[in-house]
C-alpha positions as protocol buffer text, in pm:
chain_id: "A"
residue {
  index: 1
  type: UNK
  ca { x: 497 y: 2127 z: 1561 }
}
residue {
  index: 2
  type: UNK
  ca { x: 397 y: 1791 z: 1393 }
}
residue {
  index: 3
  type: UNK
  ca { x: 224 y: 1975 z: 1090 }
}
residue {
  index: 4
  type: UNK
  ca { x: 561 y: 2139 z: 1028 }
}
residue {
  index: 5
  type: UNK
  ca { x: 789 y: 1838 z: 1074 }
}
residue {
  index: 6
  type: UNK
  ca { x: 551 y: 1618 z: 871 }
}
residue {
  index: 7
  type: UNK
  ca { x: 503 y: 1889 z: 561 }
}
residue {
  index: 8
  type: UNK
  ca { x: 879 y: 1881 z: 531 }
}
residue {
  index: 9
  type: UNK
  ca { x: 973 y: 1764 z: 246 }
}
residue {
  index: 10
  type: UNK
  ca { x: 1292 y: 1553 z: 322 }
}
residue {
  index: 11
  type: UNK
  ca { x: 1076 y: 1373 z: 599 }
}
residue {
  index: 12
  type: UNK
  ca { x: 839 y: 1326 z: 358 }
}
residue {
  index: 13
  type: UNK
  ca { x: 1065 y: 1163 z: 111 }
}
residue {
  index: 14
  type: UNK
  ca { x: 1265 y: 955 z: 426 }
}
residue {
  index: 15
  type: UNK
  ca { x: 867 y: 807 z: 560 }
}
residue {
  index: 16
  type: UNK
  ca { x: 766 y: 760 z: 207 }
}
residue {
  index: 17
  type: UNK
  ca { x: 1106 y: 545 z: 115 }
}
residue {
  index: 18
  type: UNK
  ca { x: 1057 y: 345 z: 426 }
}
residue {
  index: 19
  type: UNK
  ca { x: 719 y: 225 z: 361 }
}
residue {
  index: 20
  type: UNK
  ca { x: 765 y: 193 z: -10 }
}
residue {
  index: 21
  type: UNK
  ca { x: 1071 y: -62 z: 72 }
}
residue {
  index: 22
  type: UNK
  ca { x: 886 y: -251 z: 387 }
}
residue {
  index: 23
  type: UNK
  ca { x: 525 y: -288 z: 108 }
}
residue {
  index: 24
  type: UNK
  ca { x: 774 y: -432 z: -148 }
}
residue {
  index: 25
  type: UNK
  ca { x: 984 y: -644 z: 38 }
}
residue {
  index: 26
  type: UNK
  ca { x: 599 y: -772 z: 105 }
}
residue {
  index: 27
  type: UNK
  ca { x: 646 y: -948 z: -258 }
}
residue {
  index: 28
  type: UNK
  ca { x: 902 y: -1181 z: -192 }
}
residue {
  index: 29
  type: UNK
  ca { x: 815 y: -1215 z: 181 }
}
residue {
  index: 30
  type: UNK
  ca { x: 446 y: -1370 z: 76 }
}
residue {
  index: 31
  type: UNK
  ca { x: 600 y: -1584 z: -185 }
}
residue {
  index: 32
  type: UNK
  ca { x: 847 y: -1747 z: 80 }
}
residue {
  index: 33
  type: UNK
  ca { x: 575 y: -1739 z: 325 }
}
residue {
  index: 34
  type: UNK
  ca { x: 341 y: -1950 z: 74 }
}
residue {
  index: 35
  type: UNK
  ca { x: 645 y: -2189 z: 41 }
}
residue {
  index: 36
  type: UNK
  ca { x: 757 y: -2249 z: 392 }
}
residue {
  index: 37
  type: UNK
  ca { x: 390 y: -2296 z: 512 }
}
residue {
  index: 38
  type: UNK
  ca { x: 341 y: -2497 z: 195 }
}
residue {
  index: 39
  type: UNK
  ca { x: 16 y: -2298 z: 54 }
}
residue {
  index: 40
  type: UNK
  ca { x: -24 y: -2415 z: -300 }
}
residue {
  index: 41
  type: UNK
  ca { x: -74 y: -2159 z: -575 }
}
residue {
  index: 42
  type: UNK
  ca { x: -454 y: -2247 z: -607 }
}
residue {
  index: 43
  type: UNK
  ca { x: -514 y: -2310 z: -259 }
}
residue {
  index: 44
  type: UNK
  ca { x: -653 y: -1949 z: -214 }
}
residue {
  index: 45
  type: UNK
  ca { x: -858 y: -1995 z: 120 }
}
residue {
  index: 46
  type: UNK
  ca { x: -527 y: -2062 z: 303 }
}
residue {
  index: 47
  type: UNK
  ca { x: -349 y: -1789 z: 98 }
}
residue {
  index: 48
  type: UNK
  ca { x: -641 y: -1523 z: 303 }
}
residue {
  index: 49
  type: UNK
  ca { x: -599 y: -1702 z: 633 }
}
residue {
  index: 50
  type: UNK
  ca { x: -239 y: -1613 z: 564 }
}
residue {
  index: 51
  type: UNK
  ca { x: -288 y: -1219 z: 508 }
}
residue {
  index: 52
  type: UNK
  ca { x: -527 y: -1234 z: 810 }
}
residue {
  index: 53
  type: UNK
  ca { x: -279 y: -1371 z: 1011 }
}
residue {
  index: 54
  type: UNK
  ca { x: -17 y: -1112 z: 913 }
}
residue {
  index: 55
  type: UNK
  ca { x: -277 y: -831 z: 970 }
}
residue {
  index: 56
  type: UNK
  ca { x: -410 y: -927 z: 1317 }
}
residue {
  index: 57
  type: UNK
  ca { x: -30 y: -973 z: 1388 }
}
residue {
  index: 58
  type: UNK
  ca { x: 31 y: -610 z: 1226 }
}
residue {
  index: 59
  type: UNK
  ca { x: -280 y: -442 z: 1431 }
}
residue {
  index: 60
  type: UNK
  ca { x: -218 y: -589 z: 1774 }
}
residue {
  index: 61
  type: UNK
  ca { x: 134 y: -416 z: 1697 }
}
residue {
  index: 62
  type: UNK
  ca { x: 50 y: -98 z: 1686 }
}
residue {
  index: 63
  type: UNK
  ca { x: -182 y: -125 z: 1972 }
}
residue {
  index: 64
  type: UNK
  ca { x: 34 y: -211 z: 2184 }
}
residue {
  index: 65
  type: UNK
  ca { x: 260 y: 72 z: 2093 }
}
residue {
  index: 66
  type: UNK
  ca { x: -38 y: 324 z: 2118 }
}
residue {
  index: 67
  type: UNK
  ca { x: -93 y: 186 z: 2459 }
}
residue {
  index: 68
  type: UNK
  ca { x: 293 y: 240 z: 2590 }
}
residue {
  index: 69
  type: UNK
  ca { x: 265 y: 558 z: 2412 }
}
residue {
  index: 70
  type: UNK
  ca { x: -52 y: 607 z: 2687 }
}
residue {
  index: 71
  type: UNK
  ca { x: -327 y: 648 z: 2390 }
}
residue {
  index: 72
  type: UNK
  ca { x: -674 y: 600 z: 2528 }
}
residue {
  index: 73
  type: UNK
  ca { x: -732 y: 260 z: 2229 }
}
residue {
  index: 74
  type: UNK
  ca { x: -1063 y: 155 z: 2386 }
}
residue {
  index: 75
  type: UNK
  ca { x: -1216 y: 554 z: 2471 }
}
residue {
  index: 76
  type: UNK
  ca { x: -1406 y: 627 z: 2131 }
}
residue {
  index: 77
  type: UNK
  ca { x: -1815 y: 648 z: 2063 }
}
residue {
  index: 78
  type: UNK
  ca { x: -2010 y: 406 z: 1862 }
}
residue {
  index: 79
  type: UNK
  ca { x: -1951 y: 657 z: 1540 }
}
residue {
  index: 80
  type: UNK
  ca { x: -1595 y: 667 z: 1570 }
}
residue {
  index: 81
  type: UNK
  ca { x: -1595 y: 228 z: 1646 }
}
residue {
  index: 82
  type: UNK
  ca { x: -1798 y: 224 z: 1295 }
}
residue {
  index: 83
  type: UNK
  ca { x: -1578 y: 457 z: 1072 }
}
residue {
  index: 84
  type: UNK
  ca { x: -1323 y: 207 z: 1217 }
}
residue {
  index: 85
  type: UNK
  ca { x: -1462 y: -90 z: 1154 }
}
residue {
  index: 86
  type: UNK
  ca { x: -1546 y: 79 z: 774 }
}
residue {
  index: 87
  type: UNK
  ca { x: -1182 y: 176 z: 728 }
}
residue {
  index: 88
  type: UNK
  ca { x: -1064 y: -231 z: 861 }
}
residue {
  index: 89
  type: UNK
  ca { x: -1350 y: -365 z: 619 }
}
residue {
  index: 90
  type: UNK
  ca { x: -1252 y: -169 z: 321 }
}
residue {
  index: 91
  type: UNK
  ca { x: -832 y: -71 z: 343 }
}
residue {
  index: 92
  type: UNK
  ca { x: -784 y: -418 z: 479 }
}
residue {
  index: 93
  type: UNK
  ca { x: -1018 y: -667 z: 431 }
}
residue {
  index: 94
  type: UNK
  ca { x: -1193 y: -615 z: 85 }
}
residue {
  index: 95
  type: UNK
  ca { x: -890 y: -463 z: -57 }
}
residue {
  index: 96
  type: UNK
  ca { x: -689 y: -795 z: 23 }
}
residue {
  index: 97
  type: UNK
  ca { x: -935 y: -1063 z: -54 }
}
residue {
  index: 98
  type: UNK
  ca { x: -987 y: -910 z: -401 }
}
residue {
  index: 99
  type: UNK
  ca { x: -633 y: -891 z: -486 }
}
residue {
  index: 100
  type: UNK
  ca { x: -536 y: -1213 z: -344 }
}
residue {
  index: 101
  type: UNK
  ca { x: -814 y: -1368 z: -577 }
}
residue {
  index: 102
  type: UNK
  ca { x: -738 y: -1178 z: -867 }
}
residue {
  index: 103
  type: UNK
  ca { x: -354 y: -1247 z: -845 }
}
residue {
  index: 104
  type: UNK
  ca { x: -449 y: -1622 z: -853 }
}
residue {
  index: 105
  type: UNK
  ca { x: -669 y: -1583 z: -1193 }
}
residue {
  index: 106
  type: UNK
  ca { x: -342 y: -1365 z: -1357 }
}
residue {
  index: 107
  type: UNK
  ca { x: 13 y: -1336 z: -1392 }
}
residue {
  index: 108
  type: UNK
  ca { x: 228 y: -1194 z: -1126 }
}
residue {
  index: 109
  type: UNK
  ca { x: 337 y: -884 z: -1397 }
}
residue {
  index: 110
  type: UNK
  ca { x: 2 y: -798 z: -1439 }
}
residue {
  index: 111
  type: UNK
  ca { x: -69 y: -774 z: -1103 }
}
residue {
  index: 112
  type: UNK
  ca { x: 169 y: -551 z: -1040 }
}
residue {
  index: 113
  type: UNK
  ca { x: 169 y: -321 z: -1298 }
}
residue {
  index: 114
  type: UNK
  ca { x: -199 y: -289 z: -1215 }
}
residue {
  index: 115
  type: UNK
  ca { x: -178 y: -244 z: -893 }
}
residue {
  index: 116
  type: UNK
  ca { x: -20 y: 79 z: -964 }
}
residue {
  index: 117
  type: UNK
  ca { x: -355 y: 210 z: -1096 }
}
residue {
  index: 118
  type: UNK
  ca { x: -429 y: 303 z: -769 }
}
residue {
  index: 119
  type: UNK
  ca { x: -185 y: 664 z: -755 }
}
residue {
  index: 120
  type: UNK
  ca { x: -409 y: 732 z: -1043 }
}
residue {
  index: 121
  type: UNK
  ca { x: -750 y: 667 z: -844 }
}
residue {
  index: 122
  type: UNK
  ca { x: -631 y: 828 z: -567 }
}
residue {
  index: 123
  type: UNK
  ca { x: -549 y: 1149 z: -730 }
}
residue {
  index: 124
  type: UNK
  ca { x: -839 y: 1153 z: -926 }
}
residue {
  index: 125
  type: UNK
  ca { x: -1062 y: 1106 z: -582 }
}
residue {
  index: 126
  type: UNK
  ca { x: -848 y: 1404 z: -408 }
}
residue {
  index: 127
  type: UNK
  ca { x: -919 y: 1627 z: -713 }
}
residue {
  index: 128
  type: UNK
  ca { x: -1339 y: 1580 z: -661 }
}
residue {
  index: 129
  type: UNK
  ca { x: -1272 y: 1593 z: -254 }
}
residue {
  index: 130
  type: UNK
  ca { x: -1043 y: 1852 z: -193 }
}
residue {
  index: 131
  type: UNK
  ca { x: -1021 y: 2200 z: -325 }
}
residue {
  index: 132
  type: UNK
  ca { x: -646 y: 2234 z: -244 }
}
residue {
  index: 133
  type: UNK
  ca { x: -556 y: 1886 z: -458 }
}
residue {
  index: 134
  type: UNK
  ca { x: -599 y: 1977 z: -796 }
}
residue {
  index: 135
  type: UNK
  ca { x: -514 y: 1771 z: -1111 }
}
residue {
  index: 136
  type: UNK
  ca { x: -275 y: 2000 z: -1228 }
}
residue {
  index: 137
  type: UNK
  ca { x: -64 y: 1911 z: -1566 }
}
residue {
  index: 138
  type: UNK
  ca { x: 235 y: 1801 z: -1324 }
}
residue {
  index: 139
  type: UNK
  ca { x: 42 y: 1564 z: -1166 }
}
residue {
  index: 140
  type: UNK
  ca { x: -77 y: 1404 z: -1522 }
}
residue {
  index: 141
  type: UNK
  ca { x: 263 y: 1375 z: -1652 }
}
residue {
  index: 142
  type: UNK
  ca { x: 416 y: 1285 z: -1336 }
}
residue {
  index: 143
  type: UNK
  ca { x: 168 y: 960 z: -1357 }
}
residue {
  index: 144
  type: UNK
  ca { x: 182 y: 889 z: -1650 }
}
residue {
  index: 145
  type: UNK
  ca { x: 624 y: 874 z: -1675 }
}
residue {
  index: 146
  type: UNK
  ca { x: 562 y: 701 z: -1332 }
}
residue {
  index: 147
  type: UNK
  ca { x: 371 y: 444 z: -1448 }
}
residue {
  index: 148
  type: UNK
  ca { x: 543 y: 348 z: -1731 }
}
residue {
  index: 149
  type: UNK
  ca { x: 895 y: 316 z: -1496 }
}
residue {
  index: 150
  type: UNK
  ca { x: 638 y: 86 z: -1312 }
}
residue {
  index: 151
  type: UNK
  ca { x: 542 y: -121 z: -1680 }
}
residue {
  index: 152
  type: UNK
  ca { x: 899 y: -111 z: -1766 }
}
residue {
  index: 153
  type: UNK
  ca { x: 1008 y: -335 z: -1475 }
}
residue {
  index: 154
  type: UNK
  ca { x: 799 y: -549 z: -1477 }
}
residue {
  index: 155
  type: UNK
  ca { x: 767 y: -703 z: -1879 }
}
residue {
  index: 156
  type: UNK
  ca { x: 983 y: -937 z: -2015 }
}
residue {
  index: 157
  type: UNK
  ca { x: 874 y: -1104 z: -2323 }
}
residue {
  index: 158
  type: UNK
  ca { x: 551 y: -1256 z: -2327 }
}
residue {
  index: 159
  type: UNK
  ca { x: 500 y: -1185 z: -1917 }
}
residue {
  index: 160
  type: UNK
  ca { x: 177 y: -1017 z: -1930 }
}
residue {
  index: 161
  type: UNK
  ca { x: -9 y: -1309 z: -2048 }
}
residue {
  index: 162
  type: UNK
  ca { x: -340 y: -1362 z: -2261 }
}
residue {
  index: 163
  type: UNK
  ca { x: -638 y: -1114 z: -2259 }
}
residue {
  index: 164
  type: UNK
  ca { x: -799 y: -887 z: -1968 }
}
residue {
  index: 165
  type: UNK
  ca { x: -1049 y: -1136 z: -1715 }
}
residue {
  index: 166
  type: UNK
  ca { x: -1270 y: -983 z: -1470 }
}
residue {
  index: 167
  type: UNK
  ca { x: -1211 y: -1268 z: -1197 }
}
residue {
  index: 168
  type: UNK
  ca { x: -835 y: -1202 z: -1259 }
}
residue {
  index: 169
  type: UNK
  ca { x: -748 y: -829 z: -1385 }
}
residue {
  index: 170
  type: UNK
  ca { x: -1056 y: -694 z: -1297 }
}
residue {
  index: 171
  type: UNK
  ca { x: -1097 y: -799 z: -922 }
}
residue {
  index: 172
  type: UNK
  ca { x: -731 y: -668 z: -920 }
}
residue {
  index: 173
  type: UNK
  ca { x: -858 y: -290 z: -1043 }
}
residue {
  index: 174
  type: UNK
  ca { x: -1125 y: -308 z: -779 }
}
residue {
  index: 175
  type: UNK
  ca { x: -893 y: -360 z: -501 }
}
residue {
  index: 176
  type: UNK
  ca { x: -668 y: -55 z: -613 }
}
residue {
  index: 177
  type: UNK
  ca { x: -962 y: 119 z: -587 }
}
residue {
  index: 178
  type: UNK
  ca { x: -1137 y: 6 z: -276 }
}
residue {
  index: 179
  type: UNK
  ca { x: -798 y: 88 z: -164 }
}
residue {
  index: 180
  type: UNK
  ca { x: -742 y: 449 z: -286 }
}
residue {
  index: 181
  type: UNK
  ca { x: -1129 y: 512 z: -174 }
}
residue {
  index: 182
  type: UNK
  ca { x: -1013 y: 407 z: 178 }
}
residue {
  index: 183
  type: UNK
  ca { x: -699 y: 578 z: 254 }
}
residue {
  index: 184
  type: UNK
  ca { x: -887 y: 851 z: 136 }
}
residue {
  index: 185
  type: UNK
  ca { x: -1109 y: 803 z: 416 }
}
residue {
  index: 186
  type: UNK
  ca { x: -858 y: 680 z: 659 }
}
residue {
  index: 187
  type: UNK
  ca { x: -686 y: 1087 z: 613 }
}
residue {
  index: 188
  type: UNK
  ca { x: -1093 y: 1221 z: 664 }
}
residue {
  index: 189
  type: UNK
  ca { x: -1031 y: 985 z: 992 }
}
residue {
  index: 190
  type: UNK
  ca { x: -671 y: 1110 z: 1104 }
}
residue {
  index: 191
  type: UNK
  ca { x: -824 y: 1465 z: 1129 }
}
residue {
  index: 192
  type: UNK
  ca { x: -1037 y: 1376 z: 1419 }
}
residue {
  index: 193
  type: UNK
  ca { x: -844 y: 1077 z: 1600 }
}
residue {
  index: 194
  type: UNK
  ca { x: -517 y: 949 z: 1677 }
}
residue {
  index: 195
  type: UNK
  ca { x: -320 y: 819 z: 1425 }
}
residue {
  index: 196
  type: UNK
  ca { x: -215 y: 511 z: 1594 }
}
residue {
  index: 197
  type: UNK
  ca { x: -578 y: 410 z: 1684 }
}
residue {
  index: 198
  type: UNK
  ca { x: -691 y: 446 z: 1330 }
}
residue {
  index: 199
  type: UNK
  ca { x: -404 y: 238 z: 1186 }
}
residue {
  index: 200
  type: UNK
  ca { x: -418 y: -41 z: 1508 }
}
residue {
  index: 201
  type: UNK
  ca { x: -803 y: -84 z: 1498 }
}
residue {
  index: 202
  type: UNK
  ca { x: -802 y: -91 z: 1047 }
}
residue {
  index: 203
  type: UNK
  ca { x: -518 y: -362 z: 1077 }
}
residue {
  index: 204
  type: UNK
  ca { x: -686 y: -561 z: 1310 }
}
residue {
  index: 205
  type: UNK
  ca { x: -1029 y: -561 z: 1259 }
}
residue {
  index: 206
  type: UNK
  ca { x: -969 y: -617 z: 887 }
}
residue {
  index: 207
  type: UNK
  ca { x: -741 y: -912 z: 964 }
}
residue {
  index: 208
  type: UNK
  ca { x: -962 y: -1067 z: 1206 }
}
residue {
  index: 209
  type: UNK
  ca { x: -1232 y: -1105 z: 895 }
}
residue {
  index: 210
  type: UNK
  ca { x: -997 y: -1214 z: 695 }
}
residue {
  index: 211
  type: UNK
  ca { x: -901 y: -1519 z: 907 }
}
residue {
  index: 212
  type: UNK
  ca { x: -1260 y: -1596 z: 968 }
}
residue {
  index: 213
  type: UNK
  ca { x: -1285 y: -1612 z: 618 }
}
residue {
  index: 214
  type: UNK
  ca { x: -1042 y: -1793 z: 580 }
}
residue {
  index: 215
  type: UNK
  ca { x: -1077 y: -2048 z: 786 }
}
residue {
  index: 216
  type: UNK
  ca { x: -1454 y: -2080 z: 716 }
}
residue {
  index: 217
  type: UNK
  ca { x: -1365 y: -2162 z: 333 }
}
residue {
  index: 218
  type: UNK
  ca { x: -1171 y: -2432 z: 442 }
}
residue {
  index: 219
  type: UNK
  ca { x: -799 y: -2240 z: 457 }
}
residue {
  index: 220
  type: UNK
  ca { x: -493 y: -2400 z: 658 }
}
residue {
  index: 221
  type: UNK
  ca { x: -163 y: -2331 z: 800 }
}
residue {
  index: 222
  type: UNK
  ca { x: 129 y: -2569 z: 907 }
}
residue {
  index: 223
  type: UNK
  ca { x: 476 y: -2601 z: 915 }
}
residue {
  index: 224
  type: UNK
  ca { x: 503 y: -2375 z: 1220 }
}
residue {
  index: 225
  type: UNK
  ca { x: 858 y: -2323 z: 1313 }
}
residue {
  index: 226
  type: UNK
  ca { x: 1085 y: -2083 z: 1443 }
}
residue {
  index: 227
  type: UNK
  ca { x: 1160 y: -1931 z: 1031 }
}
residue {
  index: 228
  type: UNK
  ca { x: 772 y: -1934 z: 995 }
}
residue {
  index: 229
  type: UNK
  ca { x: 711 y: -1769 z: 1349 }
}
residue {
  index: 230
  type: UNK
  ca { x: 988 y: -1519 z: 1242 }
}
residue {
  index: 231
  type: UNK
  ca { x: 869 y: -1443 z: 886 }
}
residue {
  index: 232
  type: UNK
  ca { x: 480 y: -1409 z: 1001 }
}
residue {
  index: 233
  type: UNK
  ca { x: 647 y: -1131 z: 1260 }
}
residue {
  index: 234
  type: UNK
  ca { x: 847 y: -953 z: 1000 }
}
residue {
  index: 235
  type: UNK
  ca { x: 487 y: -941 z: 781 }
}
residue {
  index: 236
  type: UNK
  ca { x: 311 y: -807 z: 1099 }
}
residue {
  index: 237
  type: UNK
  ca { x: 562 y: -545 z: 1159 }
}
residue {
  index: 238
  type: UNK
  ca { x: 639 y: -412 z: 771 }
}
residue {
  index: 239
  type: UNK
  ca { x: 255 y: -302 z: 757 }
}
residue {
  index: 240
  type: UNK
  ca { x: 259 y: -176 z: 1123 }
}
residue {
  index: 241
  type: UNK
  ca { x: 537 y: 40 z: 1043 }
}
residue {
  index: 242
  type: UNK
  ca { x: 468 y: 155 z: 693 }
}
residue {
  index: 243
  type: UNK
  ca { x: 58 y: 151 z: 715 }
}
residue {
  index: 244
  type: UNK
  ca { x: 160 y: 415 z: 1047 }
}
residue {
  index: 245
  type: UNK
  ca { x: 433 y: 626 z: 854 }
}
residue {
  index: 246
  type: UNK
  ca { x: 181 y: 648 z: 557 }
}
residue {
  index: 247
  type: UNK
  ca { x: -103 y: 765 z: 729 }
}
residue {
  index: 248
  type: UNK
  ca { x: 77 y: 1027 z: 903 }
}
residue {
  index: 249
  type: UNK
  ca { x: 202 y: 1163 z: 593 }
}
residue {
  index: 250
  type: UNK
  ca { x: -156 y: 1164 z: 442 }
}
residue {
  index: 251
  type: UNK
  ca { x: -262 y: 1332 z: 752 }
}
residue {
  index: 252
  type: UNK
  ca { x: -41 y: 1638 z: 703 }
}
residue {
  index: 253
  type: UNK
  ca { x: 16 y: 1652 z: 365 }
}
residue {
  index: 254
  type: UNK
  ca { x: -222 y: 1654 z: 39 }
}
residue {
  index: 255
  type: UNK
  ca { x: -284 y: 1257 z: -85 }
}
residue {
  index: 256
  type: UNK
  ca { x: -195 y: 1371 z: -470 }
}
residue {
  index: 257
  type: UNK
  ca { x: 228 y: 1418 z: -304 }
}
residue {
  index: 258
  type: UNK
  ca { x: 200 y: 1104 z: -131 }
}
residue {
  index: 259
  type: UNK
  ca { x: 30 y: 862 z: -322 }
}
residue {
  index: 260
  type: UNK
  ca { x: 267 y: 922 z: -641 }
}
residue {
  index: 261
  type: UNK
  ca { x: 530 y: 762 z: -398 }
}
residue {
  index: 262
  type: UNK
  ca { x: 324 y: 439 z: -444 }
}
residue {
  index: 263
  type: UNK
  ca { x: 506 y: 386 z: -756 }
}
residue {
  index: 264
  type: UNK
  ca { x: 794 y: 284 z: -583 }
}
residue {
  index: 265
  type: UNK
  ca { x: 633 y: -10 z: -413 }
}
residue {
  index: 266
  type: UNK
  ca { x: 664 y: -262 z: -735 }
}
residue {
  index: 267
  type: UNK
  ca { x: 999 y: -118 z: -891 }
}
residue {
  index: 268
  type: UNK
  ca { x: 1094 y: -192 z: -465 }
}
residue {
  index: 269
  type: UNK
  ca { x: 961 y: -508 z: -498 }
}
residue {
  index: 270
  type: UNK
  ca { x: 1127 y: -657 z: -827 }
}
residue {
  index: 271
  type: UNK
  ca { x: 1445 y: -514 z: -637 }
}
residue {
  index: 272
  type: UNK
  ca { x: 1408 y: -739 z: -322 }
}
residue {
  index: 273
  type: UNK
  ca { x: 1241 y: -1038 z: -525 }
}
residue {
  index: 274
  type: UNK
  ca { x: 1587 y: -1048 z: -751 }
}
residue {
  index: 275
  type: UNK
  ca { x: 1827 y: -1053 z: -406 }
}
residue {
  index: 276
  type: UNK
  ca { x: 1574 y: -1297 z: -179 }
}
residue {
  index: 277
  type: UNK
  ca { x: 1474 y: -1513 z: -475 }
}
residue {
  index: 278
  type: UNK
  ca { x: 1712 y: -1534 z: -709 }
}
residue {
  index: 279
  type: UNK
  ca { x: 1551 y: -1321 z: -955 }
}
residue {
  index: 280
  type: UNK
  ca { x: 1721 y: -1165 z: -1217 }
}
residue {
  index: 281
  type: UNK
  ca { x: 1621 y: -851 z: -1310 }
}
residue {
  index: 282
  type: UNK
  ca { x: 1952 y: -613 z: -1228 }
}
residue {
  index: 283
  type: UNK
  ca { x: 1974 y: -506 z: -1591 }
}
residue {
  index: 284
  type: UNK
  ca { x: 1953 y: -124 z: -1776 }
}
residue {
  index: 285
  type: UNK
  ca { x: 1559 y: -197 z: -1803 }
}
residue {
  index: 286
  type: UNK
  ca { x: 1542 y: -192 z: -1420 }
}
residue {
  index: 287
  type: UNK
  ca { x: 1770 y: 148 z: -1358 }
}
residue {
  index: 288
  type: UNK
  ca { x: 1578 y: 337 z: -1625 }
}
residue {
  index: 289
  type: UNK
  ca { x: 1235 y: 236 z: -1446 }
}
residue {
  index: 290
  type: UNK
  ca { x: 1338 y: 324 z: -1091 }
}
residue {
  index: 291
  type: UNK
  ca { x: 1449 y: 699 z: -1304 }
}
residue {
  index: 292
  type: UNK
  ca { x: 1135 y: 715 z: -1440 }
}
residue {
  index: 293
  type: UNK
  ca { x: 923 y: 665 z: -1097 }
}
residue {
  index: 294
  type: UNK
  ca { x: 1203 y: 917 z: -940 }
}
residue {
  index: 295
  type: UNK
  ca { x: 1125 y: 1149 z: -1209 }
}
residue {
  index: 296
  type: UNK
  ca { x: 746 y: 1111 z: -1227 }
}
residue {
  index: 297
  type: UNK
  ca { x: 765 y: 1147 z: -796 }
}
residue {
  index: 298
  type: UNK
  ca { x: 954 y: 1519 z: -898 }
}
residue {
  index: 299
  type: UNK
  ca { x: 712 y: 1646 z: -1113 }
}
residue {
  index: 300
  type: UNK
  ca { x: 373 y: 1565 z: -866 }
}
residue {
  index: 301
  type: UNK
  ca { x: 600 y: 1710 z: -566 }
}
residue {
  index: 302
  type: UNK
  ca { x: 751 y: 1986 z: -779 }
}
residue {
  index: 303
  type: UNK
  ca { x: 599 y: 2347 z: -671 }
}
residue {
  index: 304
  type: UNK
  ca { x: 785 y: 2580 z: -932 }
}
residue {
  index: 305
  type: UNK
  ca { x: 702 y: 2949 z: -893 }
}
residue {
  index: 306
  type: UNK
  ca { x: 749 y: 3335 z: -1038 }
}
residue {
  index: 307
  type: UNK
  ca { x: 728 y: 3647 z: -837 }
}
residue {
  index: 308
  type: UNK
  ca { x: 501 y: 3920 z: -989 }
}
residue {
  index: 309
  type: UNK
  ca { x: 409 y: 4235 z: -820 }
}
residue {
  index: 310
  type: UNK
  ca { x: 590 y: 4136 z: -495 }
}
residue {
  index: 311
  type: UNK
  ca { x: 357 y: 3818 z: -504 }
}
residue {
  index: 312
  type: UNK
  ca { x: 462 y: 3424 z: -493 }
}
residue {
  index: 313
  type: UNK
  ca { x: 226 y: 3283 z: -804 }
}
residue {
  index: 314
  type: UNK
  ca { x: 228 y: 2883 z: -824 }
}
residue {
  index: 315
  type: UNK
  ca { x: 231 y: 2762 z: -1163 }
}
């Protein structure tokens, strides 16, 4: 019943939109958050504190949820409690700290135009895991017209800055990837326990090291008010919600048609950015990016086929 109502493609699209909107209105949301708990732009202890806030917030969530939903959260053997705390250390913890770090060493454009390397890691990893997520030539173009919608909105002028830097660009890279390694592993997970669990215990676990970290490198955060209270909520519950819908579409469906969605994340982002702060980026350039995701999404998710000797051939 779930397989089917997970595998079809409308809900697929519907989930995938959701998240895709909640991780981009992320962009803005951190850059208010930074100003109303007045976290300057070097200050990158507090700026972790911060995310490990938002995902012990997040994870404590969806916890509670699994419990009203009468999950079993605390029934699981020491194997399953260490491919959890993996999964926290990894999608949440490592993935964060390195991007948060290299966004501070390189321009916001880059950052985000990078970040998008990681549909291409993850369907490179799916090809080498699974024997039913081919690269196919779809899946290459598909990419490769998504990723340049996801270039496209995000240079203007001289906005990608001087020369690649490890400490900046490359921590970046390694963060997409720790990340596309991980929610690789997170689907391996979501085949043998609850959904809810896996996404509750990630969130949490990884937030809870990154506000130790935080807070042992010296990070701080004040101002606390009802609009900081509110916004830190609104963090907590954009990556409950999308970090659930996401996993259950990577549990039922192959991570080559989801992660190509991931290209809507940034274009989502420069959207929400130009309404909440006053950016302005409503121009031709932005439309033709968001058709060139939508287009590169088709061709991944496209499935065209012939009938030969009574038999459906995929091609």
């Amino acid at each position: 019943m779930y397989k089917e109502f997970f595998e079809n493609r409308k809900i697929i699209l519907f989930f995938a939109l959701i998240s895709c909107i909640l991780w981009g209105s992320a962009y803005p949301a951190i850059k208010i958050g930074y100003d109303i708990f007045q976290i300057e732009t070097s200050n990158i202890e507090s700026k972790i504190l911060f995310a490990g806030y938002r995902f012990v917030l997040a994870g404590l969530m969806v916890l509670t949820l699994a419990m009203f939903l009468k999950k079993s959260i605390f029934k699981m053997n020491k194997k399953q409690l260490l491919s959890l705390v993996i999964l926290g250390l990894t999608q949440t913890s490592l993935q964060y700290a390195f991007f948060y770090i290299g966004l501070s060493y390189t321009t916001g454009v880059r950052g985000a135009i990078l970040n998008g390397t990681g549909t291409f890691f993850s369907i490179i990893i799916a090809h080498f895991l699974y024997k039913n997520d081919k690269i196919s030539i779809n899946k290459i173009i598909g990419c490769i017209i998504g990723f340049i919608g996801v270039v496209l909105v995000n240079v203007t002028g001289n906005s990608l800055g001087s020369g690649f830097t490890f400490k900046g660009d490359g921590l970046i890279i390694l963060s997409t990837f720790i990340s596309s390694a991980a929610t690789i592993y997170g689907k391996n997970l979501s085949q043998k326990q609850d959904t809810f669990i896996i996404t509750g215990y990630q969130l949490f676990i990884g937030g809870v090291v990154l506000t130790v970290c935080g807070f042992s490198l010296g990070g701080s955060l004040t101002n606390f008010n009802l609009q900081s209270i509110s916004l830190l909520i609104y963090m907590g519950l954009l990556s409950a919600i999308a970090f659930c819908l996401w996993t259950l579409l990577l549990k039922y469906n192959k991570v080559g048609k989801i992660a190509v969605f991931n290209f809507l994340t940034p274009v989502f982002g420069s959207i929400l950015s130009a309404i909440f702060l006053n950016e302005n980026i409503f121009n031709s350039k932005t439309i033709i990016a968001l058709i060139l995701v939508c287009i590169g999404i088709f061709l991944v998710n496209s499935e065209m086929s012939i009938v030969k000797n009574n038999k459906k051939i995929q091609v």
